[in-house]
VOGU-3710 file (C-alpha; in Angstrom, 3 decimals, decimal comma):
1> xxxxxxxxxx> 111,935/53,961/98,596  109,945/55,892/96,001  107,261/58,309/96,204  103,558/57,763/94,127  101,642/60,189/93,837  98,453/62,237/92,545  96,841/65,669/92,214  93,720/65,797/94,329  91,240/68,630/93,045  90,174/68,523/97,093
11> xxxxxxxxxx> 93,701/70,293/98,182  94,813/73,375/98,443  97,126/74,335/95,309  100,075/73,610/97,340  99,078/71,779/99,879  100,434/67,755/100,598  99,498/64,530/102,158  101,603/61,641/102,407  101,106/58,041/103,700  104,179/55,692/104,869
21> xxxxxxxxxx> 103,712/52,520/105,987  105,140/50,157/107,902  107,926/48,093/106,270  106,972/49,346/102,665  108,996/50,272/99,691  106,271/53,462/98,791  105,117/56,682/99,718  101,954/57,509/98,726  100,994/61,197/98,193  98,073/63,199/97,277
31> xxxxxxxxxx> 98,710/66,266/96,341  97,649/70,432/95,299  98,333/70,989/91,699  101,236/73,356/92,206  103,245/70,777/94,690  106,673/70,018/92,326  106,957/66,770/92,662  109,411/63,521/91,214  109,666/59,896/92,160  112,051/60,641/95,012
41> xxxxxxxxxx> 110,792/63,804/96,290  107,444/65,943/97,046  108,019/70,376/97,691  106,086/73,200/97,750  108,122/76,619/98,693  111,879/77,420/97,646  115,030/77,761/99,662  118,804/78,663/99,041  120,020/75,717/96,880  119,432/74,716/93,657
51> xxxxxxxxxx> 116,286/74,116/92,491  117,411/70,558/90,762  119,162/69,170/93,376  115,945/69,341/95,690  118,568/69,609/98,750  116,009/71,340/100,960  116,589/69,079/104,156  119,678/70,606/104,031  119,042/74,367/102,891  119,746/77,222/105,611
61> xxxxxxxxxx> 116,660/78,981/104,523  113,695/77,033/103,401  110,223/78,733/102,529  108,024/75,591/102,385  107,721/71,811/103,557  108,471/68,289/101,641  109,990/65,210/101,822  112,653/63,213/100,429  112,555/59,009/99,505  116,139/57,662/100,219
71> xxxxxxxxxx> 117,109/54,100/99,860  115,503/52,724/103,534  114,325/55,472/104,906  112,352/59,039/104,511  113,341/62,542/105,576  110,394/65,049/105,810  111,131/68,785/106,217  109,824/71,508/107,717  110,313/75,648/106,999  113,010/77,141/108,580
81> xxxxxxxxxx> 110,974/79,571/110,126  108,683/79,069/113,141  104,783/79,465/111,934  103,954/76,495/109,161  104,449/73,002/111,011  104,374/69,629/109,185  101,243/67,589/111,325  101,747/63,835/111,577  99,554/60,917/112,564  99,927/57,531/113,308
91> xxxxxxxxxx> 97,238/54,891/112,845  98,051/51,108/113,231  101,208/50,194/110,468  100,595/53,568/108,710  101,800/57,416/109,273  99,974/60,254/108,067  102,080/63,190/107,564  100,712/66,942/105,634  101,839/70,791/105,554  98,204/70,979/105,774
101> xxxxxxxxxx> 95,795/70,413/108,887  93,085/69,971/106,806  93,801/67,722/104,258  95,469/65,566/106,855  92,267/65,510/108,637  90,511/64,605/105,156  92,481/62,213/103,922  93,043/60,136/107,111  89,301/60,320/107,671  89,642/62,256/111,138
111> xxxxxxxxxx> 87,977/64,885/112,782  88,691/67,529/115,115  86,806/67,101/118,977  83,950/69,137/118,982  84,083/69,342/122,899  88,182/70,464/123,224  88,066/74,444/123,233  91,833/74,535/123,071  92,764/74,556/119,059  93,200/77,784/118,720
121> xxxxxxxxxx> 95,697/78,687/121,633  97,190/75,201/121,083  98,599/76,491/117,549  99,592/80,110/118,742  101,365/78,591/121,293  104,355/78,658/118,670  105,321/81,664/119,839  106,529/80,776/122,792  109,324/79,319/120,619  110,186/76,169/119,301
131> xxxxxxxxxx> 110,190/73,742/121,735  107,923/75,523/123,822  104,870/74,862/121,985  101,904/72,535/121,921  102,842/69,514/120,924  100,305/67,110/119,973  96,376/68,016/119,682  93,472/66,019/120,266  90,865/64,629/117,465  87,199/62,779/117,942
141> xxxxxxxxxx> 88,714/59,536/117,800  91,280/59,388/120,320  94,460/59,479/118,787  96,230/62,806/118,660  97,927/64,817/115,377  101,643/65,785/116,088  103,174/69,515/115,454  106,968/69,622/114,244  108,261/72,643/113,571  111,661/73,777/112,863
151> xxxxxxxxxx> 113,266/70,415/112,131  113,476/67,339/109,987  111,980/64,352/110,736  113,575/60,767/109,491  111,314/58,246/109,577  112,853/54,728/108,888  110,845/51,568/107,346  109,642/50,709/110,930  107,666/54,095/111,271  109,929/55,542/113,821
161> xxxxxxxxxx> 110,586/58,914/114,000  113,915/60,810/114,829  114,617/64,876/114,903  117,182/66,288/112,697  118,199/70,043/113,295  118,074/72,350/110,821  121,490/73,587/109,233  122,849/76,374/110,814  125,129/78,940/109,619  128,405/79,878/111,348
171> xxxxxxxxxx> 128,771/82,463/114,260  128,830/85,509/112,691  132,038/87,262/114,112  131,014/90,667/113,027  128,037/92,766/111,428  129,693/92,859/107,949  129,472/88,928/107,791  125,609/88,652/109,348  124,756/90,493/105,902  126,656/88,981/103,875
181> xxxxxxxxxx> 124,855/85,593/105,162  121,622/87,344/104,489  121,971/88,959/101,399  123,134/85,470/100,163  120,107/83,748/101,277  117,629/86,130/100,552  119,090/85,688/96,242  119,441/82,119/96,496  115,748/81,728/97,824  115,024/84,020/94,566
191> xxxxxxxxxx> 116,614/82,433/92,034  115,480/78,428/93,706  111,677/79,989/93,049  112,198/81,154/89,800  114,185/78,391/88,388  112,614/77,091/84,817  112,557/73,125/85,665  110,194/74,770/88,035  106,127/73,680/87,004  105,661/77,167/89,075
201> xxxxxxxxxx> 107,745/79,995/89,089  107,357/82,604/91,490  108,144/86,039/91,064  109,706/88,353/94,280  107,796/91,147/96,286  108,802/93,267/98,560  107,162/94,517/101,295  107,839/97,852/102,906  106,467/99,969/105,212  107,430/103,260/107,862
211> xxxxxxxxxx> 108,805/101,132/110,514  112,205/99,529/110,032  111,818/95,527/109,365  110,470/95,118/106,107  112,933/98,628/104,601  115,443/96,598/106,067  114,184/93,407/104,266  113,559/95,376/101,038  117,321/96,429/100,860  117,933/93,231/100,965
221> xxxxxxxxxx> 115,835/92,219/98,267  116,772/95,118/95,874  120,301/93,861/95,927  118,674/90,580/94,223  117,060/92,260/91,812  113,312/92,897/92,861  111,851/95,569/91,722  108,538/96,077/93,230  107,344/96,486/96,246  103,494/96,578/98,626
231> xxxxxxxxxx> 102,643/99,000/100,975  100,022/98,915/103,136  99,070/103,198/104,185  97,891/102,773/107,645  99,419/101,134/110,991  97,471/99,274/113,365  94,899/101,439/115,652  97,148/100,904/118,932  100,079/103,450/117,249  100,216/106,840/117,611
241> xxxxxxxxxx> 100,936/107,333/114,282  98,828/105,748/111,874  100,317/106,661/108,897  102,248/103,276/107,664  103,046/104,310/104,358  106,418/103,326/102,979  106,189/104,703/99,758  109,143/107,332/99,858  111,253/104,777/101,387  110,627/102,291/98,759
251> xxxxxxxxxx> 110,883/105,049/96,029  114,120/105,670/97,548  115,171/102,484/97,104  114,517/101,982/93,361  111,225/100,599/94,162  108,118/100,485/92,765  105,617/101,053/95,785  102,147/99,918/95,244  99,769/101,502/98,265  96,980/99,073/100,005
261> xxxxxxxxxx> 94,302/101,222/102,441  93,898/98,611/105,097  90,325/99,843/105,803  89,507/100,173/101,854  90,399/96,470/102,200  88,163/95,107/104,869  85,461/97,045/103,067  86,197/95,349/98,806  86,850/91,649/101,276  84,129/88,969/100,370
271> xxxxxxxxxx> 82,015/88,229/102,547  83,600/85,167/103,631  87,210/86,714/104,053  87,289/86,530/107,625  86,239/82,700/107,673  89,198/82,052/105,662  91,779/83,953/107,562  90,452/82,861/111,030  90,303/79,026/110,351  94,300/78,985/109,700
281> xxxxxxxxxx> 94,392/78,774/114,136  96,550/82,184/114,362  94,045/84,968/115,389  93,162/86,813/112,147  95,508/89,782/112,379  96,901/88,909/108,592  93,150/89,863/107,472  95,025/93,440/106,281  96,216/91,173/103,560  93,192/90,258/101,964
291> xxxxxxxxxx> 93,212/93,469/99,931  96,728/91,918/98,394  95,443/88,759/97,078  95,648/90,028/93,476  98,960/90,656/93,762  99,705/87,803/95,630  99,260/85,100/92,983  102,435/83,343/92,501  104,841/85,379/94,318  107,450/85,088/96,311
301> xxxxxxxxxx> 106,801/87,656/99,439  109,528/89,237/101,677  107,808/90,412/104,823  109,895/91,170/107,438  107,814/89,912/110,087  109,667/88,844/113,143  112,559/91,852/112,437  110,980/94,451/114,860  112,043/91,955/117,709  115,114/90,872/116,204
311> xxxxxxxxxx> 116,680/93,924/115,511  115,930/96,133/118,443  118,707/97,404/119,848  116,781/96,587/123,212  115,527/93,313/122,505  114,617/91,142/125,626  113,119/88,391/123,935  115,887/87,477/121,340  117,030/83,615/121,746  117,839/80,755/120,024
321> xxxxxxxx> 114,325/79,439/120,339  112,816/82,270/117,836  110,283/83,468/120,362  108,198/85,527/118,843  105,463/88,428/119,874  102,924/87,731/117,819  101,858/84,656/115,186  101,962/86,997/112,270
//
């Protein structure tokens, strides 16, 4: 099987759509301008494996979505993290399948149902863990979009669709080799996004703040060489202390911190900042970011979102599941 395909000025820079149908020999994608694409293979994001070998299905750590044309069949991939599905969508002989809600919906010719109130807690219901969540939703005409997260998806000639777990790494007998797993990953997911054959290269960022997730993830990234790191000066209203700066950490670190005032933020926002944060289904807490977006452009972010829960020494809610306690 082989994969055709063309930029659509509609999509989102990184954003896919694919079509397969039913006993054909070729995918057809439309895609953002930044997807990297070849004849056998469609990827936005990096992960810990080569860059030219495009052996994400098979990566421990993968930062984006794609799919892969083999000989009879085609493999479709999601992150390995818990909060960007792939959506799919059958209709007669064909199969819809995007990283992006709304480009499926375009390109299909769908639309959501005005009348079902549920979207929103349909999507956030992710954190309940994989498995756990949502898994179809409903649109106007009748047929319902699928949510896979956390898994490949091999879909043969015949349109049929079978889960493949992500790789796993071995048990980690003791702390020494858990970061040595990490530390690996973390540089391998580096050098994948920076890789020249790349049409986009992506350049690391840390993140680090008071707390004790994203220092943690920033010692990890200044092994790999980043150098630079985003701060964000105040915590959330429900902490005591609402000084979040992690500037002297980062400093100590080798760092170099740039501060974000989350209220200076919300104030410089446009107007329709909110809109665009809010129609992604997960609540709008990641509005603090706006403020960011001019240093986001083409980077690679480390976040450490998710670490708070993971690395408590009291955790209740660890499990194999990744249940998380919020959608950020």
């Amino acid at each position: 099987m082989e994969i055709t395909r063309r930029i659509d000025p509609r999509l989102a820079a990184l954003a896919w759509c694919a079509v397969v149908s039913q006993q054909g020999a070729t995918i057809e994608a439309c895609v953002g301008e930044r997807v990297e694409c070849t004849d056998h293979h469609i990827v936005e994001g990096a992960w810990s494996g080569a860059f030219g070998s495009a052996d994400f299905d098979a990566a421990p750590t993968f930062t984006g979505t794609g799919c892969i044309a083999r000989a009879d069949h085609v493999v479709v991939c999601t992150p390995t993290h818990t909060l960007a599905p792939v959506y799919s969508l059958r209709k007669a002989d064909r199969l819809w399948l995007s990283n992006s809600l709304i480009a499926l919906l375009l390109l299909a010719d769908e639309r959501l149902a005005v009348d079902y109130p549920h979207y929103d807690s349909d999507v956030m219901s992710i954190v309940f863990g994989a498995g756990a969540h949502v898994p179809r939703i409903p649109v106007a005409s009748g047929l319902a979009i699928a949510l896979h997260y956390f898994e490949n998806i091999r879909i043969g000639r015949d349109l049929r669709m079978q889960r493949q777990p992500k790789s796993q790494p071995p048990p980690f007998d003791r702390f020494a080799a858990y970061d040595d797993f990490i530390t690996g990953q973390v540089a391998a997911v580096i050098r994948n996004a920076a890789d020249p054959q790349r049409g986009t290269r992506y350049a690391p960022l840390a993140t680090v703040s008071s707390g004790y997730d994203s220092p943690a993830c920033a010692v990890w990234a200044r092994r790999a060489g980043v150098s630079e790191a985003v701060t964000i000066t105040e915590a959330r209203g429900d902490f005591e202390d609402t000084d979040d700066s992690g500037k002297a950490i980062g400093e100590c670190l080798g760092l170099k911190v740039i501060e974000l005032s989350r209220q200076a933020s919300r104030r410089a926002a446009r107007d329709d900042a909110e809109l665009e944060v809010l129609c992604t289904g997960y609540g709008g807490d990641d509005i603090i970011w706006i403020g960011a977006e001019p240093l986001l452009a083409g980077r690679l972010l480390l976040t450490g979102y998710h670490g708070d829960k993971i690395w408590d020494c009291d955790a209740a809610s660890v499990s194999t599941n990744i249940k998380r306690g919020d959608p950020s």
